[in-house]
Each structure stands twice: as structure tokens, then as C-alpha cells.
VOVEXVO-285020 format. One record per residue (C-alpha): z, x, y; residue in one letter. Coordinates in steps of 0.2 Angstrom, whole numbers, plus 2048, in hexadecimal, padded with zeros to 3 digits. Example, Ala and Ser with C-alpha at 12.3 -4.5 7.8 and 13.67 -1.06 7.14 Angstrom:
! residues 2
82783E7EAA;8248447FBS;
//
This chain:
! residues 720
800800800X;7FB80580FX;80880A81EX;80880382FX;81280683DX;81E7F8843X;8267F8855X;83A7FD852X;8467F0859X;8517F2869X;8627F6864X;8697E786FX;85F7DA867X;8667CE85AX;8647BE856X;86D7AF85AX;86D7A2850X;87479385AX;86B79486BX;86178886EX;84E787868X;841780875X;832780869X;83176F860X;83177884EX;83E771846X;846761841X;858763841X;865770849X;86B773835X;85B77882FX;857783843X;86978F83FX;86578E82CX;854799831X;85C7A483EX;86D7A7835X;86D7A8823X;8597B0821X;85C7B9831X;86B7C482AX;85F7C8818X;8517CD823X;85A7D982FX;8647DE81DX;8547E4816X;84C7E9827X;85A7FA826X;8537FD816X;83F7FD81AX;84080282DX;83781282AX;82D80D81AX;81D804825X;81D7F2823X;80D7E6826X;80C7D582BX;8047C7836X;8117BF842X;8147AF841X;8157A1851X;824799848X;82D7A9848X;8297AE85BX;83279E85EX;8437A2855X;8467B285BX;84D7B586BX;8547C4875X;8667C387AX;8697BD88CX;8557BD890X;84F7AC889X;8407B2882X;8367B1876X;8347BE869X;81F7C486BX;8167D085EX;80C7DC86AX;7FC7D5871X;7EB7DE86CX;7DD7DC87AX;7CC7E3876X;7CF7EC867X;7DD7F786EX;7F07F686BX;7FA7EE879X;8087EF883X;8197E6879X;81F7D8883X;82F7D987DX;8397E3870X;8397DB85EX;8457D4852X;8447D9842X;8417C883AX;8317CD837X;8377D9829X;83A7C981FX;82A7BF823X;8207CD81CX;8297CD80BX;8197C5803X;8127CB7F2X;8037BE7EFX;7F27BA7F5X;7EB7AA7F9X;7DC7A27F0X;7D27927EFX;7C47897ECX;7BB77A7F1X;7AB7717EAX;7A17627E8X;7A075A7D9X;78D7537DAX;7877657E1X;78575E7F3X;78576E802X;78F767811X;79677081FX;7A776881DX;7AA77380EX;7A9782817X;7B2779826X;7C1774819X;7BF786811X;7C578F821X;7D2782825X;7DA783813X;7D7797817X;7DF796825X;7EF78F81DX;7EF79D811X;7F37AD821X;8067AD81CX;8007B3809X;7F57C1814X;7FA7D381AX;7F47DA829X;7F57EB834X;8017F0841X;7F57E884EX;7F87D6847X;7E87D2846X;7DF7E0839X;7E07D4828X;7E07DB818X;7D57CF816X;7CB7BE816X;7BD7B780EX;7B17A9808X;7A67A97FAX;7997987FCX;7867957F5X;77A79B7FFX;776792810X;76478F810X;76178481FX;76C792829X;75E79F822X;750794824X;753792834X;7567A5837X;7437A782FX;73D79A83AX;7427A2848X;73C7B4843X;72A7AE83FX;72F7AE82CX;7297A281EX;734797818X;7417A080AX;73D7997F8X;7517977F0X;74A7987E0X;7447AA7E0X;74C7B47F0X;75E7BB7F1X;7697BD7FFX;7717D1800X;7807CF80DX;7847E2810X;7917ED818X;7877FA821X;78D80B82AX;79180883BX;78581A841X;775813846X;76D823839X;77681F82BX;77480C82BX;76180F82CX;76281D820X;76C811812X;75F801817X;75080C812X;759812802X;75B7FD7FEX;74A7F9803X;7438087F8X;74D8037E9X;7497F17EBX;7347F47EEX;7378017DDX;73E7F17D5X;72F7E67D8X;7377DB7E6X;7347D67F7X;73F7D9806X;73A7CA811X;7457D281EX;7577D8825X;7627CB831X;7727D483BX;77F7C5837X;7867BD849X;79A7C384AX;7A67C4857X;7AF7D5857X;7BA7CF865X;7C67C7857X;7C67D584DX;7D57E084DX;7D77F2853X;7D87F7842X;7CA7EF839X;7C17F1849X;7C1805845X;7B9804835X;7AE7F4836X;79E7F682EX;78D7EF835X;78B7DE82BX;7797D9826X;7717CE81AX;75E7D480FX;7537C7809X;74B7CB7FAX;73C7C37F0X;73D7C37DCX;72C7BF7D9X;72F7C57C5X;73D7BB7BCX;73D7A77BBX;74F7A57B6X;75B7A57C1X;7677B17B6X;7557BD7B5X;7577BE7C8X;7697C07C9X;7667CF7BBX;75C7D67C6X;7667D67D7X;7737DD7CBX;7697ED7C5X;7637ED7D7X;7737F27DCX;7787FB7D2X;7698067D5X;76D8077E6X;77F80B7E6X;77A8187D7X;76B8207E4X;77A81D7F4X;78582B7EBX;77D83B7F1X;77D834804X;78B837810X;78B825812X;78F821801X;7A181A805X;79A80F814X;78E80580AX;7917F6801X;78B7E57FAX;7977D77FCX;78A7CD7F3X;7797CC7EEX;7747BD7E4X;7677AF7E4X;7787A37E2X;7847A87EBX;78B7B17FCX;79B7B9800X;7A07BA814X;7B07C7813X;7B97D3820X;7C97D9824X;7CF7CA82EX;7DB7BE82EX;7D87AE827X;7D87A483AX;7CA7B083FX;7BE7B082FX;7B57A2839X;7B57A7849X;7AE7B9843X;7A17B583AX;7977A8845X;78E7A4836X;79B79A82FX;79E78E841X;78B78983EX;788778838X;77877D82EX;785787822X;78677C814X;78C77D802X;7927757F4X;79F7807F1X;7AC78D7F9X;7B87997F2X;7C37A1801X;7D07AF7FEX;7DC7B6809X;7E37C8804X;7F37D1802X;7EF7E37FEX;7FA7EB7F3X;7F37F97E8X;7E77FF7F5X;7E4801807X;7DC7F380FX;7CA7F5813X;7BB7EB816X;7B17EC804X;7C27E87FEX;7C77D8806X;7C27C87FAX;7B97BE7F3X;7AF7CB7E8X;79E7C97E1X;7A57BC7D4X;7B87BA7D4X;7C77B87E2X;7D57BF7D9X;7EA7BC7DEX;7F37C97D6X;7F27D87CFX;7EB7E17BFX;7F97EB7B8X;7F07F47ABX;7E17F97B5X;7E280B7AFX;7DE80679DX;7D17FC7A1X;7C78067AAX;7CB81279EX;7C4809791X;7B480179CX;7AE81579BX;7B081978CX;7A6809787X;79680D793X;78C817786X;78F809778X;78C7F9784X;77C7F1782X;7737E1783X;7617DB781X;7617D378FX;7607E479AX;7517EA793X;7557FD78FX;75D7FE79FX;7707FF79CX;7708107A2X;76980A7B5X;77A7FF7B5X;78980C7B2X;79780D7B8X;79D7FD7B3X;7B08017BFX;7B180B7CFX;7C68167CEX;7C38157DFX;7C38027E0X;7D17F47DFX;7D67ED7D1X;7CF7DD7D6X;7BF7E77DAX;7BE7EE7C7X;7C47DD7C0X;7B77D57C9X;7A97E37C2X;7AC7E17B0X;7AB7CD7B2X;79B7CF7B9X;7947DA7AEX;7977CC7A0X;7917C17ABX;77D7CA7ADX;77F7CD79BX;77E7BC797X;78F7B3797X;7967A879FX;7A37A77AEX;7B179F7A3X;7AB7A9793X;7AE7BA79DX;7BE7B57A5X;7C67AF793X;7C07C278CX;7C97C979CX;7D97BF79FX;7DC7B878FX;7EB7AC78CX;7FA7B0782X;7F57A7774X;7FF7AD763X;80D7A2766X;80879576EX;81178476AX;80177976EX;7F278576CX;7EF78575AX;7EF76F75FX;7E476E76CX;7D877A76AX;7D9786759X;7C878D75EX;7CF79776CX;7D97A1763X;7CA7A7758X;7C47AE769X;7D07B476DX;7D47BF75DX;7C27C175DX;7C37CA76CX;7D57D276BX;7CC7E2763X;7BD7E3770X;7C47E2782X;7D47E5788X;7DD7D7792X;7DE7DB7A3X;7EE7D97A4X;7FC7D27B5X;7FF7C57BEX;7EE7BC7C3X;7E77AD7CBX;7D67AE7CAX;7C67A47D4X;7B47A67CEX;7A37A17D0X;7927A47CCX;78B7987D9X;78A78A7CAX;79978A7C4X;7AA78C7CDX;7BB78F7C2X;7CA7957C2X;7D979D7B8X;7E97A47B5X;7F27B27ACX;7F97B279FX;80B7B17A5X;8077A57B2X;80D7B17BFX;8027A87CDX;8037977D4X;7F278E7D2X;7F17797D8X;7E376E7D2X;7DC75D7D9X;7CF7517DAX;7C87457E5X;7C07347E1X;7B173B7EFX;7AF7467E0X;7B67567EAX;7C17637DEX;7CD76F7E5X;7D877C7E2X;7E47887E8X;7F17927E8X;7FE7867F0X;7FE7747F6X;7FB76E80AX;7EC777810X;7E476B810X;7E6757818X;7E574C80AX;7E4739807X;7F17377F7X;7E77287F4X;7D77317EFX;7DF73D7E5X;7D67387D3X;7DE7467C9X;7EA7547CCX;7F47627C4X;7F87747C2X;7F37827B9X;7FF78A7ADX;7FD79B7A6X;7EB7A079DX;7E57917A2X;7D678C7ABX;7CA77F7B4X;7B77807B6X;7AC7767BFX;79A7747BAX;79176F7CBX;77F76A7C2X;78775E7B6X;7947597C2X;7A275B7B6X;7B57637B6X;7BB76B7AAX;7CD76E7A6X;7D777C79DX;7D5773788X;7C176E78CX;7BE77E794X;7C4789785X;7BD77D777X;7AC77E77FX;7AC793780X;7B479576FX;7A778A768X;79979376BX;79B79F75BX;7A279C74CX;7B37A974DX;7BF7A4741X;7AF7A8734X;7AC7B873AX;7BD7BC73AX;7C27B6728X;7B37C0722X;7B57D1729X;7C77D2733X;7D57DA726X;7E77D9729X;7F47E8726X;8007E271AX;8137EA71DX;81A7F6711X;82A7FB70FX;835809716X;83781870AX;848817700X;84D827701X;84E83870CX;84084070BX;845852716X;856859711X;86285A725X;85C86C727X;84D869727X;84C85B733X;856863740X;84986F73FX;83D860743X;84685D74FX;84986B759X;83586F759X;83185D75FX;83D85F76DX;84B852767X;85C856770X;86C851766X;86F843774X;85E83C772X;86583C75BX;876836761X;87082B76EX;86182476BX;85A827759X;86B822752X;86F81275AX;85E80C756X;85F811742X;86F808743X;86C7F974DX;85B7F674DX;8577F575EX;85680376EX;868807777X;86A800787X;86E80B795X;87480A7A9X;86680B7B6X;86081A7BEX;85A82B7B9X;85E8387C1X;8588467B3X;84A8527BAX;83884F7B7X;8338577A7X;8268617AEX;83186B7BAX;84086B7AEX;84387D7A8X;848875798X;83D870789X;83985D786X;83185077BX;81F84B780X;82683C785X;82E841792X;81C84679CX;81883679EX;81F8297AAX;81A8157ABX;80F8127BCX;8188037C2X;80D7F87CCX;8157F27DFX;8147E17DDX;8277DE7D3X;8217D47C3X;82F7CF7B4X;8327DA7A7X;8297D6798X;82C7DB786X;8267D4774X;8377D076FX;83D7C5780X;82C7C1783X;8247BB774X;81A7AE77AX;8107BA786X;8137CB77DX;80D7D276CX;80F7E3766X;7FF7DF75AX;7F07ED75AX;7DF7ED752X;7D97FC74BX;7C67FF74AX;7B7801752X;7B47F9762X;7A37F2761X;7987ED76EX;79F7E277BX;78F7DB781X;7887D676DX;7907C8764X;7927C7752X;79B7CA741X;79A7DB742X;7A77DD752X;7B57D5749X;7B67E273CX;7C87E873EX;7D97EB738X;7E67E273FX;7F87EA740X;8087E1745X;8107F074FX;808801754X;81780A74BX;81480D73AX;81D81472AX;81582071EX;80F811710X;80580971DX;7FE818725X;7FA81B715X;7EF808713X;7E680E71FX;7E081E71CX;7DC81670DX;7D1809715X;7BF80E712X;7B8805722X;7C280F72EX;7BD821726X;7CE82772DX;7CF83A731X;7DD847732X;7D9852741X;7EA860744X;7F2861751X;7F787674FX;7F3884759X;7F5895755X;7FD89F763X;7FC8B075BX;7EA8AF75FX;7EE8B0772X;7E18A777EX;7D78A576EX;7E589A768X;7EC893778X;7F0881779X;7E187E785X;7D5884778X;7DC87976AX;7DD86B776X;7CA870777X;7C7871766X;7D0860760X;7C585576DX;7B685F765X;7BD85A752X;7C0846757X;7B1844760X;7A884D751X;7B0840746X;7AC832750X;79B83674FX;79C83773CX;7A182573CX;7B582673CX;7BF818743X;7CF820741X;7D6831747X;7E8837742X;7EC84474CX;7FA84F73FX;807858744X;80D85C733X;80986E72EX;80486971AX;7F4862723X;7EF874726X;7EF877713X;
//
């Protein structure tokens, strides 16, 4: 998280919570002094904890009102920024603001229109909802510099029509042009130097650039911040004259891209160039702002020719990363509320799947379309890449997002009820891609149909209803919008790993038992699974001793063990079956400036991610947590078929001898011992680097042979 400087309170101000209030905000005097007393004393509480630590927020008018400066009558003011320049401070500043910051959530929504009609009104209802949705935001020390704020609609063709009319152009043809809304570098050189690499790539590609249009925005709303590092915002039209299909021409834009940001890597520009979307369906309009200015920004989106059926906004609170303009959301397909706590291992494991990973559907040109994650990028960012990639490959929105974000399905009371087929999919899946894993409230849209879903823990709120003037909505709280209860046809909540879709051709909504029964239908799982997925049956503990106490303190000693970690640890859980618990804190030096010697374990410590999530474990968490682990290989994630659930399925990653054993003995797997010894009297020749070296070598030399299993030995009869 990025830190921003905050104004440092006068040391006469305090708050006093029984003067009178001018500003008509609240009810009733109990409720006034319950705001300016009791949440005054936790903010200033936490305020001498994080003075120095950088806090961002956006003030808030109701708070300006409650605060007041002993003796002055005054209202408490945030400092004024004119012009894109910090201002003078009106007056000191209480240190409420601490408190009103403390937000660990985005805010997300959609609307759309059931019989696929484009009216302004949605976008008009899209930035009030949007609006209602700053206190989830984060801004900069200016108050006005968002993390972030963003619409994702269908394509406004009468807007662009009537742009082409103007500029002497034909009328655009929506069933074979695409709309490229870019960030461009701000340096006159550079932005024409990254348009000619687009227009080359696009005219190498076989299209057509009908032409370029600078998109109308107001910087005089844009704060001092964002101001610094706004991009020039411009949109390409581009002809498909090729492909029919409306997923062909999406494929294509894709590659196109991709091409591009591959051919941008060698330019000094490279970091200052970027498609927020470029589609034949859809558009995203993003920036860092804050939600109330999104509108006024981009004068696109007060025009009464912007029209569509549909409208996915998303306000950002940026955690992870430092805010920035490609950064803010909607991305190219989702609007994501959270965080992905695992995204490590899974980008991880989307590069070492890039040489395996292919489809028909690309023609040969897999290659063309790697990197399939950016480390540089959010989490959001890389969520929203590999969802995508699924997408142009031929699956669906709510197919893709169920392979991401599955549910927690294993214990489910009701699944195995209401629909048994998901869980098929899901254990088909299990062994292919790695769940993308932490709290998550995700929006998406492919421009025909909008969805959205929750995590598996249901860490995020998410609110659903329906209109008899066939309207659907939902976001992540209730009241951003006016509502006549009377209309309301149908309304709920989504609860964790569900989901809802609507189909905006067939004018249908989908909810979380029809959406999955539909997906898992489309194969027959539970078939392939029976046939080729084998199960790891337990064996039991060896009886007796099978190293004599010399011998394993000798073990011991040479892995590290200290007779605390025996006394303390490894004896209480042989005794009681379950690991000691100990008081917080650990002040024990790292291991890697210790002068002492440690276990491997010790190296390595958990990257905890900043938003606070509960602890979760398999034991206390059961419902949402399973220690289970497929071994074998991961097939092709774009092919489906038999031959990606063959698998073994193990109950725990921590095995005895007897079933290590089963599966060194199971011929699919081809298991292969590779040692784990190094020689140190050969010197260099026999250094840890070099065996290190020479054991990558060995496994990736097995691989290639066909092994599925490596066992890395440390035992020295495996030298024999």
C-alpha cells in the first residue's frame, strides 16, 4: 500500500462531543454525541498508533460537519486543491479522519436490462450507484487522486456514429469493427511512436484502422496526483474484415494485443501504454478518480447518445499495490472486491503451464499470446488475465470463473441435493488449475452476458434484485440506488461460491443451482472420473522402531532438530496428536542472519496479505478447507477430455512409508528417485550450487521421459 502524507493535527484541537451541531445531519442529540464521543476516542486511540505510517482517504462532508476546533466554531475542512496543485489548510485537522479511512473493501456493481435494450439511464444509474460506493474507495493525500473508478458498458454506437459523421467517416458496421480505448504516453513522441507500433501490428494482422478519436475529459477534476501521471486517453477503430463470429473477432483483438504489448517491450514507453479494452462487445471507461467525478471526467459518459444495456462500475481500494491508472477497475472482463491471497502460486503455475497450453482454436499461434500474468500487475489484474484467456479459448464467462473461484464444495450440506454435477467439476478440475484463492466478490461480462460471484468463504458482501421493468441489479451493499419496493420481483444475496448470470440475448437470469447445473452439464465428469481418477487407500503406521535412539539423534542433529524443537514440538504432537500451542510473538532472529544452524523450515516465512482475513485451517474450517492433493500430470487446461482426470488422489500431503510406497508402485506415475547429496570434498566441483544445478537437470530430464512423480531422497542408501 502506498503511503501518503496526512496534515498532523494542532495540539490544541479535540473534539467536543456536546456542542451544538448546526448542520441538519442527524436525528437526535443521542445518536450526534454517540458519533463524536464514543468513535471519536477509537479514532484518536488508533490515530497515535498510525500518525507516522501514511494514511489515505477521501473526506467525508458528514465528518467536516462533526468536527469542530475548540473556542473557533468552525468547521473541520480537508485542504482545498485548485488547479491541480496542493492548497493552503484552512484550518488544522482532527484526527477523525484516521477512523474514516479504516476501509478494507471495494465497491462493485452492475446494472442491465433484461430484453438487451441500450438506454442512457443505465449509465446515468451506473454513476449514481458509483457514486454511493466513494466511502469503499482510497484516495491520495490531495483528496481527490482515487485509487480508482470505473465503468465497464457495451459499446456506444450512436455516440461513435455520430463522431464518424462528423469526421467525414462512414457509418461504423458493429458487427465487424472493435473499439481500442488506450492509455497513451503523455510525450507527444512517444504517444505517436506507440500509435504507429498499433497501427503496424493491426495492418500486419489484416485489419483496418478506420481512425483514432482523443476521448473529451475534463482534467480540471482530476487530482494533483493522478494529474502527474495521467495518460493521453484515446480510442482506435478497427475493421475485422476476416472472421464472422463474433468470438473469431474477439480472438483476434486478443492476439492483437497481445502482439502489441509483446512488440511495446523494447520501447522506453513500454510501462505508459496500455489497453483498458479492445473488444467488438464491450468498453471500459477507468481512471484514477473518485467515484463523483468518473462522470464529469469523461464527458463521454454525460452524453445522451451513450447508451447500453448493461453497466458494471467499480470503485477501488488499493491494497497490494500502488494506485495507478492501468490499475484502477473494471478490467477487460471482471471487477474484482477483494484480494487473491495466493497469487504467488498462481502465477507460478500459469508459467509453467505456457509451453503445454493449447487450443485449436488459435491456429498454431499459442506462442503469439504468452505471457498469460504480468508480476508486475495486481492481483486483480492477473485474476482477470487468466479468466480471459479461458474466455478466447472457447469457454464461457461462468465456466471460467467456476475453474478459477471454485466453491467449497466437499462438505457441503445441500450440494450433493441440488446439483451433484457440480461437484464432478469441480474434482474434475481440482487437479488442473489451482483455485485462486481469498476473499472475492467478483463482476463480469463479455458484453452478452453479465454475472457475478463469490468466494468461497463468502468474505464479500454481494446483493441481488429484480425489477418487474425487467431491470437486474447487484452490488456490494444496499441503497445506491432509489428503489420502488413495490417493483422489486425477486431479491436476495449471494452466499459463498455462489453465483448469478444474466443471459442478455435470451433475456434470462440465472441464479447460483441453474447456473452450475447448466456448466457441469456440458461434459460427462463423473464418467471420466470413475474411469481414470484412482484413490490412495491409507495404510497403516509401521509397528515397530525401525532406527535404534543413536541413530536418530544422529538424524537429527544433521537435519537441524534442536532438543526444544523434540521436547517441544515433535513430542507433544506424537503424544497428543495435534501441534502445541504457544503465546504470540517471535522474537527469535531470522534464520538467515542467525550464526546458528537451522532446519530448512526455518528460511521460509508466510507472506501475509494486508487485508486482515480469518484464519483458516482443515480442522476448524472444514467446510471451506481440505488438505486433499492430486498427484499427476497436469494436462492441458485449454483441452477437455478423459485423459486430464487421470490422477491419484491423496487425503493429506503427509505420507507414511506404506503409502509412499503405493505410489512408487503405481505404474501411471513412473515415480523417480532423484538424491538429494552433494559431495563437498570435491570443492566447487561439489558445491551446493552445482548439485542444485545438477538436480534441476535430473527432474527436468525425467519429466521429459514421462515421469509424473519425483522423490527427492535424502536417505544415503539411495546412493547405493
Amino acid at each position: 500500500m502506498a503511503a501518503f502524507s496526512h496534515p498532523t493535527p494542532a495540539p490544541s484541537a479535540r473534539l467536543l462531543p456536546r456542542q451544538p451541531i448546526s448542520n441538519r445531519l442527524f436525528a437526535s442529540s443521542s445518536y450526534r454525541s454517540f458519533l463524536v464521543g464514543d468513535l471519536a476516542r477509537l479514532s484518536l486511540r488508533r490515530s497515535r498508533r498510525r500518525r507516522d505510517a501514511g494514511v489515505r482517504t477521501c473526506w467525508s462532508p458528514v465528518m467536516r460537519a462533526v468536527l469542530e476546533l475548540e473556542g473557533s466554531g468552525r468547521a473541520r475542512r480537508a485542504p482545498d486543491v485548485v488547479e491541480g496543485q496542493l492548497g493552503k489548510e484552512r484550518s488544522e485537522v482532527v484526527n477523525l479522519n484516521y477512523m474514516i479511512s479504516e476501509r478494507g473493501a471495494c465497491g462493485v456493481g452492475f446494472i442491465a436490462n433484461l430484453q438487451n435494450k441500450a438506454s442512457h439511464n443505465v449509465i446515468l444509474d451506473a454513476l449514481t450507484a458509483l457514486g454511493c460506493m466513494e466511502h469503499r474507495g482510497g484516495c491520495g493525500a490531495d483528496n481527490i487522486s482515487g485509487d480508482g473508478a470505473g465503468l465497464m458498458t457495451s459499446i456506444p454506437w450512436e455516440l461513435f456514429n455520430d463522431w464518424a459523421s462528423k469526421q467525414g467517416i462512414s457509418s461504423l458496421d458493429r458487427s465487424n469493427t472493435g473499439v481500442g480505448m488506450v492509455f497513451l504516453p503523455e510525450d507527444e513522441n512517444y504517444m505517436n511512436a506507440a500509435k504507429t507500433v498499433i497501427m503496424k501490428t493491426f495492418l500486419e494482422e489484416g485489419l483496418e484502422v478506420i481512425g483514432w478519436r482523443p476521448v473529451p475529459v475534463d482534467t480540471t477534476v482530476v487530482g494533483y496526483y493522478a494529474r502527474k501521471t495521467m495518460p493521453n486517453i484515446q480510442q482506435v477503430f478497427i475493421k475485422v474484415p476476416k472472421e464472422e463470429s463474433v468470438d473469431d473477432i474477439e480472438r483476434e483483438f486478443y492476439i492483437c494485443r497481445k502482439l502489441v504489448e509483446r512488440a511495446a517491450q523494447a520501447e522506453e514507453w513500454k510501462d505508459e501504454m496500455y489497453f483498458c479494452s479492445l473488444s467488438n462487445q464491450t468498453i471500459v471507461y477507468k481512471g484514477m478518480l473518485r467515484s463523483a467525478v468518473l462522470g464529469q471526467f469523461y464527458l463521454d459518459l454525460q452524453d445522451g447518445l451513450y447508451k447500453s444495456a448493461f453497466a458494471i462500475y467499480h470503485r477501488r481500494y488499493s491494497t497490494n499495490t500502488s494506485p495507478r491508472w492501468p490499475l484502477a477497475q473494471p478490467m477487460r472482463l471482471l471487477g474484482h472486491n477483494g484480494e487473491i491471497n495466493t497469487i504467488q502460486g498462481n502465477l507460478n503455475w500459469m508459467q509453467s503451464r505456457e509451453t503445454t497450453i493449447e487450443s485449436p482454436v488459435w491456429r498454431g499461434r499459442e506462442n503469439e499470446i504468452r505471457p498469460y500474468g504480468n508480476p508486475k500487475a495486481s492481483d486483480s489484474a492477473n485474476l482477470d488475465s487468466a479468466a480471459e484467456l479461458l474466455l478466447r479459448s472457447g469457454r464461457n464467462p461462468a465456466e471460467a470463473l467456476m475453474m478459477l473461484v471454485p466453491e467449497a464444495y466437499k462438505n457441503h450440506p445441500t450440494l450433493m441435493i441440488k446439483y451433484p454435477e457440480a461437484v464432478d467439476f469441480y474434482d474434475y478440475y481440482k487437479g488442473q488449475m489451482e483455485a485462486w484463492d481469498g476473499p472475492a466478490l467478483l463482476l463480469f461480462s463479455d458484453g452478452k452476458t453479465v454475472g457475478a460471484c463469490l468466494d468461497r468463504n463468502g468474505l464479500r458482501p454481494a446483493r441481488y434484485w429484480r425489477t418487474a421493468d425487467d431491470m437486474v441489479y447487484v452490488a456490494s451493499e444496499v441503497g445506491v440506488l432509489p428503489m420502488d419496493e413495490s417493483k422489486v420481483i425477486m431479491k436476495g444475496r449471494l452466499g459463498p461460491g455462489m453465483m448469478i448470470t444474466v443471459d442478455l440475448q435470451s433475456g434470462q437470469v440465472y441464479e447460483n443451482t441453474d447456473v452450475k447445473k447448466r456448466i457441469a452439464s456440458l461434459h460427462p465428469y463423473r464418467k471420466w472420473l470413475t474411469e481414470n481418477m484412482r484413490t490412495l487407500k491409507p495404510v497403516n503406521f509401521l509397528s515397530s522402531v525401525v532406527l535404534d535412539n543413536d541413530t536418530i539423534l544422529r538424524h537429527q542433529q544433521a537435519f537441524g532438530y534442536s532438543s526444544e524443537d523434540v521436547q517441544m514440538v515433535i513430542e507433544t504432537m506424537a503424544a497428543q496428536g495435534k501441534e502445541p500451542t504457544f503465546c504470540m510473538g517471535d522474537d527469535i532472529p531470522l534464520a538467515v542472519l542467525s550464526l546458528k544452524p537451522h532446519m530448512i523450515f526455518d528460511y521460509f516465512k508466510q507472506r501475509f496479505a494486508q487485508v486482515t482475513n480469518p484464519a483458516i485451517d482443515p480442522l476448524r474450517e472444514g467446510l471451506v478447507m481440505s488438505l486433499e492433493v492430486n498427484i499427476g500430470k497436469r494436462g492441458n487446461i485449454l483441452s477437455i477430455g478423459p485423459q486430464n482426470a487421470s490422477q491419484v488422489i491423496l487425503s493429506s500431503p503427509v505420507l507414511n512409508e506404506g503409502e509412499l510406497d503405493s505410489l512408487m508402485k503405481d505404474t501411471s506415475l513412473k515415480a523417480q528417485v532423484l538424491p538429494t547429496f552433494f559431495d563437498i570434498s570435491k570443492g566447487l566441483d561439489g558445491s551446493l550450487e552445482n548439485a542444485l544445478k545438477h538436480l534441476c537437470e535430473a527432474a527436468d530430464e525425467a519429466v521429459r521421459s514421462g515421469s509424473q512423480l519425483l522423490v527427492l531422497s535424502d536417505r544415503s542408501e539411495e546412493l547405493v
